[in-house]
C-alpha positions as CSV (number, residue, x, y, z in Angstrom):
1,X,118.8,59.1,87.8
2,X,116.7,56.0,87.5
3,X,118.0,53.1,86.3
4,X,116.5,50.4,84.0
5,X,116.3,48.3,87.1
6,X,114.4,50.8,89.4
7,X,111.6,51.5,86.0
8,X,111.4,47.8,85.7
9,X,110.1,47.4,89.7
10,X,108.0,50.2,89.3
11,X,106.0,48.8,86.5
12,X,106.1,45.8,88.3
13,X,104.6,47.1,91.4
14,X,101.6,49.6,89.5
15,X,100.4,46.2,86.9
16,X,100.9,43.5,90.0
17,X,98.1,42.1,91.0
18,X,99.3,42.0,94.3
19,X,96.3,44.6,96.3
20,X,98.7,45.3,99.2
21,X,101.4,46.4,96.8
22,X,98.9,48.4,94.5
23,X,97.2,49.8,98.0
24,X,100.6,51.3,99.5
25,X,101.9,52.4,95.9
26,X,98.6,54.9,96.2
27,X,98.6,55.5,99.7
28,X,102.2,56.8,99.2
29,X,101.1,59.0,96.0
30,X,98.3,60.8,97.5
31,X,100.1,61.3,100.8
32,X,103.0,62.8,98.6
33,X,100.5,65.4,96.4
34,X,98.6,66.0,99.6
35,X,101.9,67.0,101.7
36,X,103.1,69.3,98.5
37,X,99.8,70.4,98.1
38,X,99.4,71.9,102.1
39,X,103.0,73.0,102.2
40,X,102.7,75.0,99.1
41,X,99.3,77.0,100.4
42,X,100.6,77.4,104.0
43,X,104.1,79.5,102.5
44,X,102.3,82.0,100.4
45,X,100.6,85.1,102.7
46,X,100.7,88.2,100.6
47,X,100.4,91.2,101.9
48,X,99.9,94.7,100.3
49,X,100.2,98.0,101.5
50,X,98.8,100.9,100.1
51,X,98.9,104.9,101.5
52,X,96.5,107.8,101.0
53,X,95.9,111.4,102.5
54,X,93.7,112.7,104.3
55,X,90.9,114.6,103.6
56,X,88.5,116.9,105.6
57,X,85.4,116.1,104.4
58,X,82.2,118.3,104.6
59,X,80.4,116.4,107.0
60,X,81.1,119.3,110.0
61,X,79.9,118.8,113.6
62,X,79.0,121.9,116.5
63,X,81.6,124.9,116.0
64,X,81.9,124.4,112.5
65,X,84.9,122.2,112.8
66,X,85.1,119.0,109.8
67,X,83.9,115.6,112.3
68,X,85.2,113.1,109.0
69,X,88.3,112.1,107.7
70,X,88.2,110.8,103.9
71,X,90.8,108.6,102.0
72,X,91.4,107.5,98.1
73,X,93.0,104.5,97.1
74,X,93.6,103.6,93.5
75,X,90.6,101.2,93.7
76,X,88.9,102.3,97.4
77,X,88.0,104.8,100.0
78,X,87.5,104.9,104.0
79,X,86.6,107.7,105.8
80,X,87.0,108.1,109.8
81,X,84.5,109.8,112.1
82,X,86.0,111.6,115.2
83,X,84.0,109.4,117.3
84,X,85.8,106.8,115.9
85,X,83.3,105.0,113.5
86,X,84.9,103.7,110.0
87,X,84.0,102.3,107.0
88,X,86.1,100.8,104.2
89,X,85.4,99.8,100.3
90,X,87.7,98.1,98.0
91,X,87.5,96.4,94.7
92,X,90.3,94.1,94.9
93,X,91.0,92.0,91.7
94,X,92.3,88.3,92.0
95,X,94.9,87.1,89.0
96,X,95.3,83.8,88.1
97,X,92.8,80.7,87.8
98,X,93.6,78.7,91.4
99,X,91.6,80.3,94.3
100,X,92.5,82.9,97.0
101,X,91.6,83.9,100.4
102,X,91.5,87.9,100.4
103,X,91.2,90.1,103.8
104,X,90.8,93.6,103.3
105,X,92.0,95.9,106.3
106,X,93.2,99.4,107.6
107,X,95.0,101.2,109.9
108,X,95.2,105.5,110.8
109,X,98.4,107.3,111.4
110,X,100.0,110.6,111.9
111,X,102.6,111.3,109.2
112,X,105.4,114.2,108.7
113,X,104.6,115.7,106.6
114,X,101.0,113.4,105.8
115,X,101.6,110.0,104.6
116,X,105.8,110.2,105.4
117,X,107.2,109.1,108.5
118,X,104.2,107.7,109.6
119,X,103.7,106.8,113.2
120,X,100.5,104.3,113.1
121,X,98.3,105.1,116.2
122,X,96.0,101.9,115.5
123,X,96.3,98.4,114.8
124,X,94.9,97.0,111.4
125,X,91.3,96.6,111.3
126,X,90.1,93.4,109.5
127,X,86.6,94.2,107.7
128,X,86.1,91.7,105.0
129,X,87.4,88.1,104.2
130,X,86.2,86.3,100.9
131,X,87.4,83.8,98.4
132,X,88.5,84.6,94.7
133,X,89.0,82.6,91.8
134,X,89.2,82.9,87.9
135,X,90.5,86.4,87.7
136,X,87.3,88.1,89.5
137,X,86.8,91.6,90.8
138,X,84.9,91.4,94.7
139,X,83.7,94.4,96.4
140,X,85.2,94.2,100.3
141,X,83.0,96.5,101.9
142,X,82.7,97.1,106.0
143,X,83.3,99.0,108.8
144,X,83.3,99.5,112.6
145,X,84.9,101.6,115.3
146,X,88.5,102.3,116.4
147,X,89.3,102.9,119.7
148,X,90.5,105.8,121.3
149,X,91.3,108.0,118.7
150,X,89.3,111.2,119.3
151,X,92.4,112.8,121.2
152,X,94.5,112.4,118.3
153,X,91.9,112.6,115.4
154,X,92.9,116.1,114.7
155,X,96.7,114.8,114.1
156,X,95.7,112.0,111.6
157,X,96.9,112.3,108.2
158,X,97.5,108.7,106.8
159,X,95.8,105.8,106.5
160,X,96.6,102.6,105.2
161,X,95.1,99.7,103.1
162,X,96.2,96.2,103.7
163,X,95.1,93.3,101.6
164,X,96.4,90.0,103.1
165,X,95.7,86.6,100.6
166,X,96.6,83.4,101.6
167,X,96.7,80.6,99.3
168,X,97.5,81.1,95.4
169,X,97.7,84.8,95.3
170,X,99.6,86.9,92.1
């Protein structure tokens, strides 16, 4: 609780015309938002998980056998080559006024039975990292190649979007 006492320094101290009083009154305000200000944006890291199926796609290779994986998200899809090309496309929506930094990533898996129990055979893969503000829609698009996974891409039934934001994210 402050006291009559403590608001009567205060005043004193902010209409002084003392500068070296008036200089570490502000110097211990800024420090004080800037130290609320880092520690608040360094707690929140969001991340968000979601699963889809998949699906042989038509895109067949010698021997008539499917060469393509496709998956559908709610608001993207990926598909998976055997070789082990991939590409990823995701509208992801930002809510709130303050800015966020969105990556957009994914990972395979073998699930029993297909997106249960899932065993993830590779790491996430990072595609796309952008900035959002003011309640906008971005389109995180990319792609690139995942090791090793011809042995098991017959096996793979899962995949996984991840969208990690850091900073004010809803």
């Amino acid at each position: 609780m402050v006291r009559f006492s403590d608001m009567h320094s205060i005043r004193w101290a902010i209409n002084t015309n003392r500068p070296l009083v008036r200089l570490v009154m502000y110097y211990m305000l800024i420090a004080g938002l800037l130290g609320i200000t880092a520690a608040a944006e360094e707690q929140k890291t969001v991340i968000k998980k979601y699963s889809a199926v998949a699906r042989k796609s038509i895109d067949f290779g010698s021997g008539g056998l499917p060469q393509k994986l496709d998956f559908r998200f709610d608001s993207a899809t990926a598909w998976l080559r055997e070789n082990g090309e991939f590409g990823l496309e995701a509208e992801i929506k930002h809510n709130g006024l303050l800015c966020g930094d969105y990556e957009v990533g994914i990972r395979f898996g073998i699930g029993v039975p297909q997106c249960t129990n899932v065993s993830w055979i590779t790491d996430p893969y990072y595609i796309s990292r952008k900035k959002q503000c003011n309640n906008a829609w971005m389109i995180h698009s990319g792609g690139g190649v995942v090791a090793d996974v011809t042995d098991e891409f017959k096996q793979i039934s899962c995949a996984q979007l991840l969208i990690k934001c850091t900073g004010k994210c809803n």
